[in-house]
PyMOL Python script that loads the backbone (N, CA, C, O; Angstrom):
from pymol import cmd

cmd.read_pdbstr("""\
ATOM      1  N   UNK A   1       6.852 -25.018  -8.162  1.00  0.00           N
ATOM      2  CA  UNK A   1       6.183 -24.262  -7.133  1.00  0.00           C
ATOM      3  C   UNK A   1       7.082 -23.140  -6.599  1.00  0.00           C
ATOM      4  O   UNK A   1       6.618 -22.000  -6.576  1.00  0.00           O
ATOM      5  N   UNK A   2       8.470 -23.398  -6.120  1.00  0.00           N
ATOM      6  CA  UNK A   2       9.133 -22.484  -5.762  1.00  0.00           C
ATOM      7  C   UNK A   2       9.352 -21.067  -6.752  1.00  0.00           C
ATOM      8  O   UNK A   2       9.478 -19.877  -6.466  1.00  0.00           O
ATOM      9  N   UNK A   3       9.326 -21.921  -8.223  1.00  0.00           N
ATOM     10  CA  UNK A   3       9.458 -20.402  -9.152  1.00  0.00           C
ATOM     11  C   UNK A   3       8.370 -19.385  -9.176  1.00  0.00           C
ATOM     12  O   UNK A   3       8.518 -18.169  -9.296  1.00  0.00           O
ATOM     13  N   UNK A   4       7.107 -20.138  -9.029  1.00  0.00           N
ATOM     14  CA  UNK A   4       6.208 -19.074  -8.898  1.00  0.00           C
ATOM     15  C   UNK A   4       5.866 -18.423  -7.873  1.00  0.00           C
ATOM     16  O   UNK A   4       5.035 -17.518  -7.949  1.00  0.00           O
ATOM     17  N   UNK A   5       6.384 -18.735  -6.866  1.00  0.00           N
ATOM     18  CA  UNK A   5       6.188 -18.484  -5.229  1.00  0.00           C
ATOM     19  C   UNK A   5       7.470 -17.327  -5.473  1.00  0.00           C
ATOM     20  O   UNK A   5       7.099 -16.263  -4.977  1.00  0.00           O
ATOM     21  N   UNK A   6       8.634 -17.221  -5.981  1.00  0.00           N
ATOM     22  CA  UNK A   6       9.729 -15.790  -6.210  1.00  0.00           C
ATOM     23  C   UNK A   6       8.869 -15.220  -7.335  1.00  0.00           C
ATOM     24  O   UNK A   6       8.898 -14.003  -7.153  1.00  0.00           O
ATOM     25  N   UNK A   7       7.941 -15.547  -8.659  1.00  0.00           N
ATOM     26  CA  UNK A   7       7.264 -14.565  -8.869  1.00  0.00           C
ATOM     27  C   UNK A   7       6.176 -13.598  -8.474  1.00  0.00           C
ATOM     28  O   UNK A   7       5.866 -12.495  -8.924  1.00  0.00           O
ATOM     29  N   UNK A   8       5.595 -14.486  -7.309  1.00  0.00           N
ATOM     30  CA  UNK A   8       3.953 -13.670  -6.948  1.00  0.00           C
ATOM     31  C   UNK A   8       4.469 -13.156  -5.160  1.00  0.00           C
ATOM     32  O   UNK A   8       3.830 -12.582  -4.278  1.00  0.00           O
ATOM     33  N   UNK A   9       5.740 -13.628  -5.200  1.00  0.00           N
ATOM     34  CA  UNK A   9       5.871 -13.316  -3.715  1.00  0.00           C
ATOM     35  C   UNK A   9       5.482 -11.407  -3.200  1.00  0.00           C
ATOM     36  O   UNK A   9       4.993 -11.181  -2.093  1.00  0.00           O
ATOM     37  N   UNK A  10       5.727 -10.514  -3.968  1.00  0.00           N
ATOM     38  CA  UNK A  10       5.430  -8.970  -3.857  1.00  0.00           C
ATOM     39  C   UNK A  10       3.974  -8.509  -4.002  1.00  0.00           C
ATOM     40  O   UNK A  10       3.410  -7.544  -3.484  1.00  0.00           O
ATOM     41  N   UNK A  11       3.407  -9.656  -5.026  1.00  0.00           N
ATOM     42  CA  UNK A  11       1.910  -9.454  -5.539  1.00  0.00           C
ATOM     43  C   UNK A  11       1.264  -8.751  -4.587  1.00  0.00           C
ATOM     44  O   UNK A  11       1.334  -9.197  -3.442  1.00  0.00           O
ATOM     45  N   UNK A  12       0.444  -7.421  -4.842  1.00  0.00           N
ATOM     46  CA  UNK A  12      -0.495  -7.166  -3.644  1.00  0.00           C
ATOM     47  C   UNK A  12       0.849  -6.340  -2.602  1.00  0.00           C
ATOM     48  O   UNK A  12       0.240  -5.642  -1.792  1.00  0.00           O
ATOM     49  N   UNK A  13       2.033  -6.228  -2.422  1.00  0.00           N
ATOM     50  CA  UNK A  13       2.582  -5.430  -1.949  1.00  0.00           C
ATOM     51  C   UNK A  13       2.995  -4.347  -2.151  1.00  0.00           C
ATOM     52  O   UNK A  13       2.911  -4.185  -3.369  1.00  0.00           O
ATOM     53  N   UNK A  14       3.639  -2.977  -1.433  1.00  0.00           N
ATOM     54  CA  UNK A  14       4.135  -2.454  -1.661  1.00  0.00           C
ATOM     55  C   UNK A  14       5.650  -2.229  -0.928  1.00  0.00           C
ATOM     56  O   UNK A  14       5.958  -2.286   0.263  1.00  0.00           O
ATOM     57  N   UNK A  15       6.838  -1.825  -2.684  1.00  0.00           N
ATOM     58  CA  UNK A  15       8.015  -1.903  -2.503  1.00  0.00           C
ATOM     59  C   UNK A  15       8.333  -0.847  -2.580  1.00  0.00           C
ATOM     60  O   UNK A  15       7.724   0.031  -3.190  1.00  0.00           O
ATOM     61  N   UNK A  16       9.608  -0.694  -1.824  1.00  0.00           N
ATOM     62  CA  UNK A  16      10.174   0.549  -1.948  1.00  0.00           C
ATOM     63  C   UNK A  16      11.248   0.537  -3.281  1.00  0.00           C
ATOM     64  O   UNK A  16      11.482  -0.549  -3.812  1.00  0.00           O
ATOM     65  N   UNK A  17      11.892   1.784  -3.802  1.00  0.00           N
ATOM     66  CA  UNK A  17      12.235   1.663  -5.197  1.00  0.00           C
ATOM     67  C   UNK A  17      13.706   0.374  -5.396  1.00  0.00           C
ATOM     68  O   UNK A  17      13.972  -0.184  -6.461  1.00  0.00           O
ATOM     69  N   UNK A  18      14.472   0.162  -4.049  1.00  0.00           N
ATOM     70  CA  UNK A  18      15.549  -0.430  -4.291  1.00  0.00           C
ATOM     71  C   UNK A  18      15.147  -1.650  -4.128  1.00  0.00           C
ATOM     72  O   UNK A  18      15.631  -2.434  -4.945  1.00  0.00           O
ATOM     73  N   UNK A  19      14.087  -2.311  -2.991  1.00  0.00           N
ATOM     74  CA  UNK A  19      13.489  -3.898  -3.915  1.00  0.00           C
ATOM     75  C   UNK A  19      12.725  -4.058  -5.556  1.00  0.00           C
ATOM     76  O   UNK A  19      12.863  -4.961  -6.382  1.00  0.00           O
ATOM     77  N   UNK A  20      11.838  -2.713  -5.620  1.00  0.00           N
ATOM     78  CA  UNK A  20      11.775  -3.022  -6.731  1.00  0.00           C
ATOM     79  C   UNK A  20      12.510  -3.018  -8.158  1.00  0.00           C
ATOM     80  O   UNK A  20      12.191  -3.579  -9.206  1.00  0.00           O
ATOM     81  N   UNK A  21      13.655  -2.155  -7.828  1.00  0.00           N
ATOM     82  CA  UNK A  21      14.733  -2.866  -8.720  1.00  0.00           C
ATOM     83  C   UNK A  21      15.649  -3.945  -9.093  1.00  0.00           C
ATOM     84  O   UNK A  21      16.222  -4.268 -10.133  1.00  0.00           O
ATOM     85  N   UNK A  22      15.594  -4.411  -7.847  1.00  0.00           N
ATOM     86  CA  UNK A  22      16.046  -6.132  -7.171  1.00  0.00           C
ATOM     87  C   UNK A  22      14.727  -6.952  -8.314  1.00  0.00           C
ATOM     88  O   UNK A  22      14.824  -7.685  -9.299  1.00  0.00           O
ATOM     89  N   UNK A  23      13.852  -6.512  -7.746  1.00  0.00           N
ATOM     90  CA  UNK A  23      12.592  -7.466  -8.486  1.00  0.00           C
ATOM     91  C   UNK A  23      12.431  -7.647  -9.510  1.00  0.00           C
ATOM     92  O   UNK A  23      12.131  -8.724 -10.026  1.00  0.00           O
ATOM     93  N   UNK A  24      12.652  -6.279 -10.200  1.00  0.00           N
ATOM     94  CA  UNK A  24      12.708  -6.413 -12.038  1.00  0.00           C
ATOM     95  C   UNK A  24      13.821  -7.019 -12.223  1.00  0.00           C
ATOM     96  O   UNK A  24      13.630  -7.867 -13.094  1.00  0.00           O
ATOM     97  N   UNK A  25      14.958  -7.037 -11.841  1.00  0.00           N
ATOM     98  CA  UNK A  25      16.124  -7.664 -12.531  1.00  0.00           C
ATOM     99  C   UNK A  25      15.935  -8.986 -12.196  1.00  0.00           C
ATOM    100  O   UNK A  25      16.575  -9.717 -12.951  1.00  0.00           O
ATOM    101  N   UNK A  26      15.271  -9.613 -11.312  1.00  0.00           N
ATOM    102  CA  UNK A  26      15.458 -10.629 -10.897  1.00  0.00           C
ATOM    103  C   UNK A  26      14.345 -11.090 -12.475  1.00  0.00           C
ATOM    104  O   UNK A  26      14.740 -11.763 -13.427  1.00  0.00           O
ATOM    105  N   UNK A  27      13.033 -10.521 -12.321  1.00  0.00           N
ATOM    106  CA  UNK A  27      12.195 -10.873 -12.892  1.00  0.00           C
ATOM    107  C   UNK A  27      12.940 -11.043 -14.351  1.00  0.00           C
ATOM    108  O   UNK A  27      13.128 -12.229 -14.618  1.00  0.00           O
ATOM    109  N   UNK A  28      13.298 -10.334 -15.124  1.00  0.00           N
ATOM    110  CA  UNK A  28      13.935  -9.988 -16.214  1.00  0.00           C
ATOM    111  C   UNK A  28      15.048 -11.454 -16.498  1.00  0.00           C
ATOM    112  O   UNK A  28      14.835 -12.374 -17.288  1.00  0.00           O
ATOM    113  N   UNK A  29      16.190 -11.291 -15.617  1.00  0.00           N
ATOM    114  CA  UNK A  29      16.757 -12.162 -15.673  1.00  0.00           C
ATOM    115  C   UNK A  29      16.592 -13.446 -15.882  1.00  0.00           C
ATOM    116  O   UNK A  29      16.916 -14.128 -16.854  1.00  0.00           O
ATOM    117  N   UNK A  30      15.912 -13.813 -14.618  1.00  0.00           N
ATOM    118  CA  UNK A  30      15.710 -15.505 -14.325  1.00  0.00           C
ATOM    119  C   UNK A  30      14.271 -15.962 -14.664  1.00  0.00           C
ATOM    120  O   UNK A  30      14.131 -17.183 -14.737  1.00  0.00           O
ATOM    121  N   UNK A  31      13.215 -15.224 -14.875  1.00  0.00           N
ATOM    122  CA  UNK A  31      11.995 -15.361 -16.012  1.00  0.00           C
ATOM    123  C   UNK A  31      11.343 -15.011 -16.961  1.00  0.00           C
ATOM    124  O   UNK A  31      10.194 -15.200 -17.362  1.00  0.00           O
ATOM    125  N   UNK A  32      12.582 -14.240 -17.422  1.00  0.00           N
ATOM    126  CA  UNK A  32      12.483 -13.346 -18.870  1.00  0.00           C
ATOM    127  C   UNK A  32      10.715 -12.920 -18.996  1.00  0.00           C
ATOM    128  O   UNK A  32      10.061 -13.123 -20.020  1.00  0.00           O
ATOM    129  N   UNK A  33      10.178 -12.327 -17.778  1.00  0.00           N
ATOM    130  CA  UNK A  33       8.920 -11.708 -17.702  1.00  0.00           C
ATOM    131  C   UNK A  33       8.964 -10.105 -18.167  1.00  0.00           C
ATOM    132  O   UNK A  33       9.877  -9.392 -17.750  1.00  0.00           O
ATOM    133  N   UNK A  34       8.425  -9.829 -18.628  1.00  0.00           N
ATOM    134  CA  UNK A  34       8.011  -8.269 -19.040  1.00  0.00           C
ATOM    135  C   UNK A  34       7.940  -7.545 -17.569  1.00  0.00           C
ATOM    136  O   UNK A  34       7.627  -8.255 -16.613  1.00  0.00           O
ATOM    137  N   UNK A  35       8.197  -6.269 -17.375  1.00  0.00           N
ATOM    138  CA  UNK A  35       8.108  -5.578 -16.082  1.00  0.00           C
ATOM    139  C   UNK A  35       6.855  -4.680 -16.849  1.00  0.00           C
ATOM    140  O   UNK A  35       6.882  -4.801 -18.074  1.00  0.00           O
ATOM    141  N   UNK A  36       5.809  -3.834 -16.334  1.00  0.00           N
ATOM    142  CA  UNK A  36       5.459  -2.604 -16.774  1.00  0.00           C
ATOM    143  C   UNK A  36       5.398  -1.656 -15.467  1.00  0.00           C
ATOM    144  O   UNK A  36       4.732  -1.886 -14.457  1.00  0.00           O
ATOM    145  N   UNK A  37       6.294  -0.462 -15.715  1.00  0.00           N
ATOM    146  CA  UNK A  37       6.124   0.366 -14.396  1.00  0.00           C
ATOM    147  C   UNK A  37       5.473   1.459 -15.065  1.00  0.00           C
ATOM    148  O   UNK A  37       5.761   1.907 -16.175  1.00  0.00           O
ATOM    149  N   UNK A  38       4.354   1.937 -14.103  1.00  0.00           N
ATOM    150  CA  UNK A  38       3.619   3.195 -14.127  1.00  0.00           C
ATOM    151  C   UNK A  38       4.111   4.077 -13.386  1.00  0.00           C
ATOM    152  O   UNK A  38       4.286   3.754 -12.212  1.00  0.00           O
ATOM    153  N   UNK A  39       4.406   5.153 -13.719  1.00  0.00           N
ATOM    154  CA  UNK A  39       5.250   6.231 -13.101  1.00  0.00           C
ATOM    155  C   UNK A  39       4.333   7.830 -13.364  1.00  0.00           C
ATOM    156  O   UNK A  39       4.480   8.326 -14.482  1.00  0.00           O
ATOM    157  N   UNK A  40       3.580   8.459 -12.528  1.00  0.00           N
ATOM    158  CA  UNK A  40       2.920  10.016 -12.556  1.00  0.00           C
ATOM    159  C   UNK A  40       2.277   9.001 -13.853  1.00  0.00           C
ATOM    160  O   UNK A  40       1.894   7.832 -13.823  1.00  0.00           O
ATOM    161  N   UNK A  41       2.363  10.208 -15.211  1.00  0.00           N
ATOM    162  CA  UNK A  41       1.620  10.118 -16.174  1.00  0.00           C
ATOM    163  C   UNK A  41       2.454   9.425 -17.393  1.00  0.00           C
ATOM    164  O   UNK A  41       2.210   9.662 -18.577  1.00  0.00           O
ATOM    165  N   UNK A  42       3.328   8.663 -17.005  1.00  0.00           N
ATOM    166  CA  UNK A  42       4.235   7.359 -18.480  1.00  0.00           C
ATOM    167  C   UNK A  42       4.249   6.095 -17.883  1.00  0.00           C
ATOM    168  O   UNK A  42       4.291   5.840 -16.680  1.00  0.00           O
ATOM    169  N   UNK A  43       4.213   5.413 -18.726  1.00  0.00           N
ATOM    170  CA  UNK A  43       4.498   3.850 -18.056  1.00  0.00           C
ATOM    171  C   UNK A  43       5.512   3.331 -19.564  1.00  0.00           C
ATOM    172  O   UNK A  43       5.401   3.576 -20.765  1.00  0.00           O
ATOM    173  N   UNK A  44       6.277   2.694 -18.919  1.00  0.00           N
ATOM    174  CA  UNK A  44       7.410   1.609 -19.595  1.00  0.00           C
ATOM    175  C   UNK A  44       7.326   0.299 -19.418  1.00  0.00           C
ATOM    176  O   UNK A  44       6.548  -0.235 -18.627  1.00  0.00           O
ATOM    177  N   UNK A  45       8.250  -0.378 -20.262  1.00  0.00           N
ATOM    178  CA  UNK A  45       8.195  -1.796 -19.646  1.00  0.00           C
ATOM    179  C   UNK A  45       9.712  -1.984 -20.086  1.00  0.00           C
ATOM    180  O   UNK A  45      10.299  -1.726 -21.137  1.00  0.00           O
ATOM    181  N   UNK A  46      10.106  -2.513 -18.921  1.00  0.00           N
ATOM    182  CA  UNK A  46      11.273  -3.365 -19.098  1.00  0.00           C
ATOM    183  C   UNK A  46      11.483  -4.630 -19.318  1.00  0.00           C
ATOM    184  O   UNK A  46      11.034  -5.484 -18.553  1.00  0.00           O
ATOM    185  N   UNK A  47      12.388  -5.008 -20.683  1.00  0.00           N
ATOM    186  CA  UNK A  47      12.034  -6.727 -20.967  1.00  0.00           C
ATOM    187  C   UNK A  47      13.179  -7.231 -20.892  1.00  0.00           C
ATOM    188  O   UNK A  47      13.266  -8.430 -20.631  1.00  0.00           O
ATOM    189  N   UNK A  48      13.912  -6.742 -21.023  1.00  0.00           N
ATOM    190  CA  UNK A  48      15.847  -6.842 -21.805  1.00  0.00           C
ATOM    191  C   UNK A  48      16.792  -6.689 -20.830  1.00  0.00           C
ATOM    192  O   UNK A  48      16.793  -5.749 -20.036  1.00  0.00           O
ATOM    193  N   UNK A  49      17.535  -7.504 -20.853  1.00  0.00           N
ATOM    194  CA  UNK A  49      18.907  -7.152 -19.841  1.00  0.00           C
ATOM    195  C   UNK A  49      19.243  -5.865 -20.116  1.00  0.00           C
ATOM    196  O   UNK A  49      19.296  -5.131 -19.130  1.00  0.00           O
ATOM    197  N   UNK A  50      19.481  -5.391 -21.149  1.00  0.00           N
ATOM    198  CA  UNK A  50      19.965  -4.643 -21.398  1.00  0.00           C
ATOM    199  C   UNK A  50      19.845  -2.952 -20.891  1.00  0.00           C
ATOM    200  O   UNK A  50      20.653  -2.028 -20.797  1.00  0.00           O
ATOM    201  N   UNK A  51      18.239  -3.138 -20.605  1.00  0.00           N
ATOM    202  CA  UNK A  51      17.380  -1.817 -19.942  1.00  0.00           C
ATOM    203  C   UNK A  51      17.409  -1.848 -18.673  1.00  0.00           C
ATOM    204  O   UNK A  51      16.761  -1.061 -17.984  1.00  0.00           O
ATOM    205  N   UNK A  52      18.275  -2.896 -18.132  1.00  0.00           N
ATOM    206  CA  UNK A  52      18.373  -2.683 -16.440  1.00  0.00           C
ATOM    207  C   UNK A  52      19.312  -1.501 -15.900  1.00  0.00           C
ATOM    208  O   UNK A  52      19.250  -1.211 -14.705  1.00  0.00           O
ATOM    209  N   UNK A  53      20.155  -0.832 -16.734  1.00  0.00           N
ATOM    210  CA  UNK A  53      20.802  -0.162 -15.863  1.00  0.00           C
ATOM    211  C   UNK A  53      20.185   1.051 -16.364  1.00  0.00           C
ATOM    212  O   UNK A  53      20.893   1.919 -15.852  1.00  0.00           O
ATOM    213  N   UNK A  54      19.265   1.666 -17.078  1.00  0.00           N
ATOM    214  CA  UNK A  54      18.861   2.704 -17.346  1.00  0.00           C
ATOM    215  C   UNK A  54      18.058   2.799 -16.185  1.00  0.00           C
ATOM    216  O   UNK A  54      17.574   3.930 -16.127  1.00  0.00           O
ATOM    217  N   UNK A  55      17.518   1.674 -14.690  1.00  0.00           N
ATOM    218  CA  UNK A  55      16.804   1.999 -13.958  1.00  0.00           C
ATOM    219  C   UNK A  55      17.576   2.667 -12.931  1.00  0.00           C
ATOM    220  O   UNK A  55      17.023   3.115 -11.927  1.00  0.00           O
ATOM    221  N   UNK A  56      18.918   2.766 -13.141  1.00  0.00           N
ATOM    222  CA  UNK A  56      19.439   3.510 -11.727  1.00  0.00           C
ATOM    223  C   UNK A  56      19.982   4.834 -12.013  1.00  0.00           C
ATOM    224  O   UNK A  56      20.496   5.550 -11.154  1.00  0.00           O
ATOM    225  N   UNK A  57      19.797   5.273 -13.785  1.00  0.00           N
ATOM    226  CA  UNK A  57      20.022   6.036 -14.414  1.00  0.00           C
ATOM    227  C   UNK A  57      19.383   7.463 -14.187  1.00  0.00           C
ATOM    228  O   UNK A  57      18.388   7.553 -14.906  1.00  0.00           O
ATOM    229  N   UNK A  58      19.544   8.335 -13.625  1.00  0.00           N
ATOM    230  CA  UNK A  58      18.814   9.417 -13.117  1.00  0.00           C
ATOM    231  C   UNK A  58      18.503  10.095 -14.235  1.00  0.00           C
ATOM    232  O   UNK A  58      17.679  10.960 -13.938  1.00  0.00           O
ATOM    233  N   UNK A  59      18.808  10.119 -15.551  1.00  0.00           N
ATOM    234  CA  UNK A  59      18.483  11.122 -16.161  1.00  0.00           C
ATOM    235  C   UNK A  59      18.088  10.233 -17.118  1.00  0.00           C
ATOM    236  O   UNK A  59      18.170  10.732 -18.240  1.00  0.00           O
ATOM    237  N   UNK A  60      17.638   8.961 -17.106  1.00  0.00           N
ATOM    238  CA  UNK A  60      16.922   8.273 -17.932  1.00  0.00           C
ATOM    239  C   UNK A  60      15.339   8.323 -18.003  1.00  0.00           C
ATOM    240  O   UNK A  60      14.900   8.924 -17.022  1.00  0.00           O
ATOM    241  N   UNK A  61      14.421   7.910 -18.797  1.00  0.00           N
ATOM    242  CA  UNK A  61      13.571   8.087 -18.529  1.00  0.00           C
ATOM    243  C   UNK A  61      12.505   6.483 -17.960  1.00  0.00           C
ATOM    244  O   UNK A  61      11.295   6.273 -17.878  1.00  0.00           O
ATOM    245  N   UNK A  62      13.932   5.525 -17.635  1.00  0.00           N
ATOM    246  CA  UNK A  62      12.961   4.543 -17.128  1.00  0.00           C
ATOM    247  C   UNK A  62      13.739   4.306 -15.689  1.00  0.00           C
ATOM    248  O   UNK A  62      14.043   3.211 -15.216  1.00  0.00           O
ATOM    249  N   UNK A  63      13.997   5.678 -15.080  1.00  0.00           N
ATOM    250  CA  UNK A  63      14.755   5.476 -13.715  1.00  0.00           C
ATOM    251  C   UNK A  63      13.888   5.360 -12.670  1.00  0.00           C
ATOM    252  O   UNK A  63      12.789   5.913 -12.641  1.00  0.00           O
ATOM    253  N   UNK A  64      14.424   4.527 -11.637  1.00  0.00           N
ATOM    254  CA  UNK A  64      13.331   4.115 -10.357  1.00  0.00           C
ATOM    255  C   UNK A  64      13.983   4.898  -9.366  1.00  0.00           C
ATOM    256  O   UNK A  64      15.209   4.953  -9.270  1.00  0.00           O
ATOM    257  N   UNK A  65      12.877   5.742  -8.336  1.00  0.00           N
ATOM    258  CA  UNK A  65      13.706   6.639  -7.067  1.00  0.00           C
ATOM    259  C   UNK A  65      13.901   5.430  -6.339  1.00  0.00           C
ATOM    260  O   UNK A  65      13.071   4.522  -6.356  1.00  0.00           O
ATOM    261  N   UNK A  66      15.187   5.378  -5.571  1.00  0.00           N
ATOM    262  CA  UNK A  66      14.786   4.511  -4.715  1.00  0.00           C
ATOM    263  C   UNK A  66      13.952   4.886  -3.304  1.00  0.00           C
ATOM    264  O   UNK A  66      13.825   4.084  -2.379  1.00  0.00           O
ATOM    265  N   UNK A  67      13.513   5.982  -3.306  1.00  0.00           N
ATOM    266  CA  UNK A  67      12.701   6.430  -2.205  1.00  0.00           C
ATOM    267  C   UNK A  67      10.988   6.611  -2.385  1.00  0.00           C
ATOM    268  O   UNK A  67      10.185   6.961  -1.520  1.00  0.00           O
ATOM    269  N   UNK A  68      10.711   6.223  -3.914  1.00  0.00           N
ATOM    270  CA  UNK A  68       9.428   6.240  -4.022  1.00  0.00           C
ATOM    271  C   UNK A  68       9.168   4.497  -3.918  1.00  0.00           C
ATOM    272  O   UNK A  68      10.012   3.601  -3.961  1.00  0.00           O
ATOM    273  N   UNK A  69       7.571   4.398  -3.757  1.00  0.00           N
ATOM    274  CA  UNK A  69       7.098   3.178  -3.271  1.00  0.00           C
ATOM    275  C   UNK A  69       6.664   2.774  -4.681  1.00  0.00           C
ATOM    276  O   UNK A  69       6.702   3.520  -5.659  1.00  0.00           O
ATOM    277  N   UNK A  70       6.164   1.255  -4.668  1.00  0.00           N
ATOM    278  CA  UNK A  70       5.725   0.801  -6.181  1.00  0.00           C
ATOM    279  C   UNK A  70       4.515  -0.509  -5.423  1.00  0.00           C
ATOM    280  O   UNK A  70       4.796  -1.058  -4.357  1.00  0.00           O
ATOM    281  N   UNK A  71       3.635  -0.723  -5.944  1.00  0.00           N
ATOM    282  CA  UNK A  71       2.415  -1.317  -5.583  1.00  0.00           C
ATOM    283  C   UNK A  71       2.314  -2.106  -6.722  1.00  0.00           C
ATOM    284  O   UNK A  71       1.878  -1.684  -7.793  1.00  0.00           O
ATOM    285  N   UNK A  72       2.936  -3.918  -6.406  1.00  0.00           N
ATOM    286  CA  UNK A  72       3.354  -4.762  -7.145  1.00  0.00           C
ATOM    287  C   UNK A  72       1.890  -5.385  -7.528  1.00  0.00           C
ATOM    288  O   UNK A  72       0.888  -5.256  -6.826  1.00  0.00           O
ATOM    289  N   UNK A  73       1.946  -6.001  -8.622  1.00  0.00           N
ATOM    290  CA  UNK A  73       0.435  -6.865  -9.374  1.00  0.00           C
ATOM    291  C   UNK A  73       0.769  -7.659 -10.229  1.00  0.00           C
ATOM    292  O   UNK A  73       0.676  -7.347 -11.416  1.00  0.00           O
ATOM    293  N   UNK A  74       1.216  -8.822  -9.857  1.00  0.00           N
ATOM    294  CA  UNK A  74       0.876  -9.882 -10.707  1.00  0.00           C
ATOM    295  C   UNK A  74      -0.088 -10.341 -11.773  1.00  0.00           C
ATOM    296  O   UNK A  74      -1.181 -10.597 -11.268  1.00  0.00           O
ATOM    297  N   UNK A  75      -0.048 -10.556 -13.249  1.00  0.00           N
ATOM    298  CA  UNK A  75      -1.029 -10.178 -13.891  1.00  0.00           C
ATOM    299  C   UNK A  75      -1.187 -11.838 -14.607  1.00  0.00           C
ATOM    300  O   UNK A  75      -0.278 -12.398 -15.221  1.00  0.00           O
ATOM    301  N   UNK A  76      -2.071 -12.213 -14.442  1.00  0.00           N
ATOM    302  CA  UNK A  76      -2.227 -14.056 -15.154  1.00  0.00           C
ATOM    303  C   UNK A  76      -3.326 -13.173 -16.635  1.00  0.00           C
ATOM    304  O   UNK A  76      -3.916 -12.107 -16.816  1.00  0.00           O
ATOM    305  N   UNK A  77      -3.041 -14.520 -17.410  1.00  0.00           N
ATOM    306  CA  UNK A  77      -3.970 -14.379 -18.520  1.00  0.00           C
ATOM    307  C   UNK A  77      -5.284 -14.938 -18.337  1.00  0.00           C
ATOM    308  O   UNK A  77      -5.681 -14.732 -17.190  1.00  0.00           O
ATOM    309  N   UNK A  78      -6.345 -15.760 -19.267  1.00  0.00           N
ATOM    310  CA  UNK A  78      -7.305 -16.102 -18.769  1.00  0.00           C
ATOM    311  C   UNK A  78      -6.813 -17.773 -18.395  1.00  0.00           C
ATOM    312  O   UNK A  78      -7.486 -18.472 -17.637  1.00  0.00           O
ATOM    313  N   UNK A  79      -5.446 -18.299 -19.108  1.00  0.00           N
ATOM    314  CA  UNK A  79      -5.275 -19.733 -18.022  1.00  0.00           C
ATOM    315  C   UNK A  79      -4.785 -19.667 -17.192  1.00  0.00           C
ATOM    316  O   UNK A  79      -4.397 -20.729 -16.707  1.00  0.00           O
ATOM    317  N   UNK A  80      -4.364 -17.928 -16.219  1.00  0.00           N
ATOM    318  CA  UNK A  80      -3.841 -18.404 -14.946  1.00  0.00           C
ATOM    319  C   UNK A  80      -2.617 -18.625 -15.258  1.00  0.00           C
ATOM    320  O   UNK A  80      -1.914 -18.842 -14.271  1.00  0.00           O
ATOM    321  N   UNK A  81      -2.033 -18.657 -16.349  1.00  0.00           N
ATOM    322  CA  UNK A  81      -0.489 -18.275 -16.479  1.00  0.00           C
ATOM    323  C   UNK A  81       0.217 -16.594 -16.335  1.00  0.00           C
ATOM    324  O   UNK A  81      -0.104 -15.689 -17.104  1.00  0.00           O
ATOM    325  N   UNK A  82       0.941 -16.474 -15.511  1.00  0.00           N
ATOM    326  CA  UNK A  82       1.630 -15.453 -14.882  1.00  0.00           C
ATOM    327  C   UNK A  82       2.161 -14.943 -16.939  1.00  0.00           C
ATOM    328  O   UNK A  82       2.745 -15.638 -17.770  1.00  0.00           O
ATOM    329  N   UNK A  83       1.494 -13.194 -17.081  1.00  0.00           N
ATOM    330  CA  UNK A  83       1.968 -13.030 -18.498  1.00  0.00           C
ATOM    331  C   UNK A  83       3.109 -11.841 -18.165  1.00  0.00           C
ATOM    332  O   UNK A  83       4.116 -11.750 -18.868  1.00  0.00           O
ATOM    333  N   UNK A  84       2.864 -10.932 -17.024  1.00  0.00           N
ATOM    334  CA  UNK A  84       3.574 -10.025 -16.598  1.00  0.00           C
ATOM    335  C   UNK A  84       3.146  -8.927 -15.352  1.00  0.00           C
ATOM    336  O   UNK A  84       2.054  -8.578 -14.901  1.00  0.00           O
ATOM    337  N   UNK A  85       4.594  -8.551 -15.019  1.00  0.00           N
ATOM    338  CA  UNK A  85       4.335  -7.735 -13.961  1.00  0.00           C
ATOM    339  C   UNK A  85       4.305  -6.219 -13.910  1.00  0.00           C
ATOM    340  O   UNK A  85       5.077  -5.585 -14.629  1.00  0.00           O
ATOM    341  N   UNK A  86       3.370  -5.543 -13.018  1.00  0.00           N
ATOM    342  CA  UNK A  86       3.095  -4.112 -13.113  1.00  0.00           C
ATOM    343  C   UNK A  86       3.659  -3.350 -11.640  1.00  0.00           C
ATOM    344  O   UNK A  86       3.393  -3.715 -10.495  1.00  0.00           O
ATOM    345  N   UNK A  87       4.266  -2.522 -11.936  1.00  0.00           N
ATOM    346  CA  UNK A  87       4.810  -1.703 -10.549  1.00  0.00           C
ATOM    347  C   UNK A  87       4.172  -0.414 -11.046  1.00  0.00           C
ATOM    348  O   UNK A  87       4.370   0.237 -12.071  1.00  0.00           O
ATOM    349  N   UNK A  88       3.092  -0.185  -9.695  1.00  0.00           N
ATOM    350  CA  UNK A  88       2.477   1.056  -9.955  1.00  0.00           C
ATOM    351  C   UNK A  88       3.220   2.313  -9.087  1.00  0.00           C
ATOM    352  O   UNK A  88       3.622   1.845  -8.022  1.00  0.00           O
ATOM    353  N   UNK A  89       3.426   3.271  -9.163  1.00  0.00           N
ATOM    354  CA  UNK A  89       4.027   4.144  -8.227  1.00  0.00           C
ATOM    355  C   UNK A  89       2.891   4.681  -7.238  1.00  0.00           C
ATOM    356  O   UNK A  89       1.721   4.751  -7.615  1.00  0.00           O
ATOM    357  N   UNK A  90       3.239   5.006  -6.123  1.00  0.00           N
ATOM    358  CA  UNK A  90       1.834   5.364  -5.306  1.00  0.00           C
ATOM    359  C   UNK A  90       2.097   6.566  -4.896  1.00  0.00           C
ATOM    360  O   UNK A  90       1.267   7.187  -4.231  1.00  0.00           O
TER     361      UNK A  90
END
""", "prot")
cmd.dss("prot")
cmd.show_as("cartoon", "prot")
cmd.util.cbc("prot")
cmd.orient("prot")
């Protein structure tokens, strides 16, 4: 219960860019969940340790402002298992 309660805890919120980089890494890390962020007109997904630091990367193309907002969504399949998460930019 507690693990899914740190995954759906943002669901339906909106973050500003430095929790939602907290969130993907967390997500990434400790539930090896897919991220997908929608950003203007591209969306990415981050899956890999490895793509976490390209988010603080300014001249990357999967960098998060930390001053723009992100409008978190928890996404279940049809059993209601959590398959991945979407950060929309607003």
């Amino acid at each position: 219960m507690l693990e899914e309660y740190e995954i759906v805890k943002y669901d339906g919120f909106i973050l500003d860019g430095m929790t939602a980089v907290n969130y993907i890494k967390n997500m990434v890390n400790e539930y090896e969940l897919p991220v997908i962020v929608e950003v203007e007109q591209r969306t990415f997904v981050v899956s890999g340790r490895e793509e976490l630091g390209l988010l603080r990367d300014v001249d990357s193309e999967k960098y998060i402002s930390p001053y723009a907002t992100y409008r978190c969504e928890v996404v279940r399949d049809e059993n209601e298992v959590i398959k991945e998460i979407r950060l929309i930019k607003e």
